[in-house]
C-alpha positions as CSV (number, residue, x, y, z in Angstrom):
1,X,0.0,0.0,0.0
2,X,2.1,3.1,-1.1
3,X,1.3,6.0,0.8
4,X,2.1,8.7,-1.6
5,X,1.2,12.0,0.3
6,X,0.1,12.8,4.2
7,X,-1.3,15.7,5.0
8,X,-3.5,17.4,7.9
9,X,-3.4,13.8,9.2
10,X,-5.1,12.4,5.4
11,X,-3.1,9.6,4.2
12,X,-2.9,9.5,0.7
13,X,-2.3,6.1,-0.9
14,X,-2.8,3.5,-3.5
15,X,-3.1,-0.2,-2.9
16,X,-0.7,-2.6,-5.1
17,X,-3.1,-4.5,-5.9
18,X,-5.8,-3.0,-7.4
19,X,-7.7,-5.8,-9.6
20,X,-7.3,-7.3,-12.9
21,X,-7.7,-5.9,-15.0
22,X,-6.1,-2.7,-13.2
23,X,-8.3,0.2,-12.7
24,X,-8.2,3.5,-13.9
25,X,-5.5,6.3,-11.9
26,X,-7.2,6.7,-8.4
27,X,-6.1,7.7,-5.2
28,X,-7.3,6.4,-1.7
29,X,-7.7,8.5,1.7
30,X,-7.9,7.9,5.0
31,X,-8.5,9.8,8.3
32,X,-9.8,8.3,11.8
33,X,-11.7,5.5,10.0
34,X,-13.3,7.5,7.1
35,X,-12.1,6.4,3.7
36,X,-12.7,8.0,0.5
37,X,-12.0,7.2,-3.4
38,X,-11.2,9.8,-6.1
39,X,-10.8,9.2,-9.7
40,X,-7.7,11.1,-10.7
41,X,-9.1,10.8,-14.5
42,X,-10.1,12.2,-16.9
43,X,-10.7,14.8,-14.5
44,X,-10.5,14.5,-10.6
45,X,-13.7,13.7,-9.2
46,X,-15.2,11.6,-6.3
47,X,-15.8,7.8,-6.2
48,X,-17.2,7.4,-2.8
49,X,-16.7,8.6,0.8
50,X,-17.6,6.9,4.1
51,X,-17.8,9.1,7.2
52,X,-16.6,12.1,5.2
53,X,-19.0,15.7,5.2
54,X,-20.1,17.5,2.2
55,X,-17.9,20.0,3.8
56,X,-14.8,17.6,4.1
57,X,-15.5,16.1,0.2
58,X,-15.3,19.4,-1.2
59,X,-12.3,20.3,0.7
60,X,-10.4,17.1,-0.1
61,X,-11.4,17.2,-3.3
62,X,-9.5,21.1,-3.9
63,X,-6.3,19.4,-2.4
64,X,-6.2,16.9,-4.8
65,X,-7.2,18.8,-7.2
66,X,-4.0,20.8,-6.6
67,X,-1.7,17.8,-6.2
68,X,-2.9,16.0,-9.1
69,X,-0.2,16.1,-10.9
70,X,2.1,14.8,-8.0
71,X,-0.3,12.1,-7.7
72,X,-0.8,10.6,-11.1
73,X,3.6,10.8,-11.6
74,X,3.4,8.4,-8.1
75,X,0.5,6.6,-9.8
76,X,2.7,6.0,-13.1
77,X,5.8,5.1,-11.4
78,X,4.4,2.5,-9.7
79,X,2.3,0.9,-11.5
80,X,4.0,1.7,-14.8
């Protein structure tokens, strides 16, 4: 499970294995047992949210937004 960013206690990560065949560039968070999924493409947008606010959503959702780019180069390397 490579954790590619933390931040405000959010871990940001992947998981190795994510299915066959391997789905689209996504990233995984995590934070005091909420979990969310956002799809990094074509543009970033939410897959689901458990425990997270409307609030919180839109929030994460602007810092990934503005790490996208970070994210999809981590996405990439790994899974190549």
């Amino acid at each position: 499970m490579p954790v590619v960013l933390r931040r405000d206690g959010i871990r940001f990560f992947f998981y190795a294995n994510e299915g066959e065949p391997i789905e689209p560039p996504h990233i995984h968070l995590e934070q005091g047992g909420m979990e969310a999924k956002f799809w990094l493409t074509p543009d970033v947008h939410l897959a689901y949210a458990d425990g997270f606010d409307a609030r919180s959503q839109r929030r994460l959702l602007a810092m990934i937004t503005a790490d996208r780019d970070k994210l999809l180069r981590a996405w990439n390397e790994f899974f190549g």
